[in-house]
N, C-alpha and C positions, 0 to 999 in steps of 0.2 A: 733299524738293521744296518749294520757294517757294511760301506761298501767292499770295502776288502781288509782283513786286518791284519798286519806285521808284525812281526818281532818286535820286542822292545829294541828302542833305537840305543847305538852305541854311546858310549860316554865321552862328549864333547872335546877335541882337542883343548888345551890351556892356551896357546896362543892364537889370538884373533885375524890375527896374518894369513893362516891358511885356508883357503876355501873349497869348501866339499860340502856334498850332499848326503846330508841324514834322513832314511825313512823314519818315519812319527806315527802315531795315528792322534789325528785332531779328535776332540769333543766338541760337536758344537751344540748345544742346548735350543730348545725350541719348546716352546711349556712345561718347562723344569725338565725335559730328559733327554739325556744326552745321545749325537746323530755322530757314529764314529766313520771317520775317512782316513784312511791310509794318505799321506801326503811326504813329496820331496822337500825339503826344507834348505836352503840356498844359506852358507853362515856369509858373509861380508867378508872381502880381501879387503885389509886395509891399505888406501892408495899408497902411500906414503914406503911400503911394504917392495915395492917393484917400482919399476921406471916406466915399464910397460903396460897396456891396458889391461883391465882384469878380462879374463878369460873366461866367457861364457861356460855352463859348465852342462853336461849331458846328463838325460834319467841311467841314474846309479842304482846296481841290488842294495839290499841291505846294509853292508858290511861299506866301511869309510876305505876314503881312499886320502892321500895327502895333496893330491892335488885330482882334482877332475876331470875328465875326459873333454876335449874340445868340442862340442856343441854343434849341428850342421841347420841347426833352426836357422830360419832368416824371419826379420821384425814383421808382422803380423798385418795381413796385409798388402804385403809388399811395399810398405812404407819406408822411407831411410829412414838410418839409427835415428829414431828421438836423443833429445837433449836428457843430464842426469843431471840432480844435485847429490850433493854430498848429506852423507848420514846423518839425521838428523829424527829425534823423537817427533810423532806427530801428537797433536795437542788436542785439536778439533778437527771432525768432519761435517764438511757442511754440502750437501745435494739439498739446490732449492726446489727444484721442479715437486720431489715429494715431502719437503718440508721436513727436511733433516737437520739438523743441527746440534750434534752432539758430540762429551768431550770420547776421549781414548781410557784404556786401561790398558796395562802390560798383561796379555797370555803368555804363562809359563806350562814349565811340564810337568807331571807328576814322575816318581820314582817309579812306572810303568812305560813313561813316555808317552804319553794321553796328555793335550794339551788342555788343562782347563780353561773351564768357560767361561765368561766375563758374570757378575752376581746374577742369579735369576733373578729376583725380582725386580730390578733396575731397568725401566722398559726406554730410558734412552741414553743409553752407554754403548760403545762399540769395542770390540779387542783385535790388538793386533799383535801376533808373535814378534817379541823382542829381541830374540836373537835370530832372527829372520832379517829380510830386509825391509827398509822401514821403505815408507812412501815417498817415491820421490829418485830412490837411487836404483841405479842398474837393477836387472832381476826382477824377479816375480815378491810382493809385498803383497799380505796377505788380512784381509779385515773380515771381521765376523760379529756379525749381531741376531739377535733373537728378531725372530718374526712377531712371537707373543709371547705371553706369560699366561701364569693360571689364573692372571685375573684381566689381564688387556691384553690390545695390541702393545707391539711395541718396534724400537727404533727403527726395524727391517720392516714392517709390513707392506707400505709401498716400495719396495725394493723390485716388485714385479714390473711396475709401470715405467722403468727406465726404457728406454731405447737406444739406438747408434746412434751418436749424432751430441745425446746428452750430455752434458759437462756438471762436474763437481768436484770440490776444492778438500784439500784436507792442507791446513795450517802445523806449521810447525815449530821445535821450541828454536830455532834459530832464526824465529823471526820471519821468513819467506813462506809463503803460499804456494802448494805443488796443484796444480792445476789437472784435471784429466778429461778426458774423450771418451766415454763409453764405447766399443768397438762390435759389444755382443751381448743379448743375456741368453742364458741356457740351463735349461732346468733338464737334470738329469736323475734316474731311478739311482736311489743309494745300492741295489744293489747292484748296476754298471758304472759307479760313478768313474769318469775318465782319467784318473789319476795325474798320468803324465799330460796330457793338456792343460790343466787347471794350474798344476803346481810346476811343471819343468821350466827352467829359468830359462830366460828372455834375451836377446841382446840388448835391449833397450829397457826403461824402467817403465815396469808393468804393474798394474794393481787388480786383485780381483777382491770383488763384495759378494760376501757368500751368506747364505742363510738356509732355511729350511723352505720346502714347498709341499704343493700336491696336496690331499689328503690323510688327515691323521688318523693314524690306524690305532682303533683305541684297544683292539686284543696285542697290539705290542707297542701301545702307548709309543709310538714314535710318527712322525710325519714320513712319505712316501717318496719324495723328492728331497733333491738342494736345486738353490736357483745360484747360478751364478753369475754375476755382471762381471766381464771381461774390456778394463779400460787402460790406456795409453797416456804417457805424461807428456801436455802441449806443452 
């Protein structure tokens, strides 16, 4: 079941200069059927673009805006700004504690604005939205994997036993390793999932692991939950 679902999202500005918030609704798959979440989606200012720093940006309705509204979040925690890297595709994720290690694939949209899913039957691939922010730089970067499939587990299924405290790397094609700190996990009913918590962007560069939880309900073939780990780049 939907945690909440949107309009289809507007159609992308052309140049990547400017940064605003699109509502989407994600897919994300969990035994072949798809768990839809209304989500904010952060596009990238490019540095190079301003002299100044990029400007946090606030949950947006629907409709785009050309520039974003100024943000009154403060980093999570009450920690100072973490450090950012610059843009860069991520390649591999690797969380050793549950024996993770696996590469990436680009999630796109459909012509609905429904992010698909990374392949179902592929039980150790992860996706992350590409015109998102990738891992690593300012904003919220967003990764998604299958808990199982219809014949295994898969790449999420120890995704529950992370805790605060835990660390895991996601490598990138620029050669540097982004490092992270787990901060939280939280499993939430799809049908209050917290929208703007999960997905509103960040002052500092944030990553959430999301997947499926709880309970599958086989009269609507969907899981009950999403678990989401909430982590920070050391």
């Amino acid at each position: 079941m939907a945690a909440r679902l949107s309009s289809p999202a507007e159609t992308p500005p052309t140049s990547p200069r400017r940064t605003f918030r699109r509502r989407v609704t994600w897919v994300v798959w969990c035994a072949g059927v798809a768990v839809l979440l209304t989500t904010n989606v952060l596009h990238r200012q490019d540095e190079s673009s301003d002299p100044s720093p990029t400007t946090p940006a606030a949950a947006a309705p629907a409709h785009s805006h050309s520039r974003a509204p100024v943000s009154s979040a403060s980093p999570s925690n009450d920690r100072p700004a973490a450090k950012h890297l610059p843009r860069a595709e991520p390649t591999r994720l690797r969380i050793p504690k549950i024996s993770v290690d696996a590469p990436f694939t680009e999630l796109t949209l459909d012509d609905s604005g429904k992010l698909l899913p990374p392949p179902p039957n592929d039980t150790n691939l992860v996706g992350w939205y590409a015109k998102g922010v990738s891992p690593g730089e300012t904003g919220t970067a967003i990764i998604a994997g299958h808990v199982d499939t219809k014949t295994s587990a898969a790449v999420f299924a120890g995704l529950e036993n992370l805790e605060k405290g835990d660390r895991f790397s996601v490598e990138r094609s620029d050669g540097r390793t982004a490092s992270f700190v787990v901060d939280s996990a939280e499993t939430y009913a799809k049908d209050a999932f917290p929208d703007d918590k999960v997905y509103a962007d960040t002052p500092d560069a944030e990553v959430r692991l999301i997947t499926c939880a709880g309970t599958y309900d086989r009269s609507v073939k969907d899981y009950t939950d999403n678990l989401v780990v909430f982590a920070h780049l050391v």
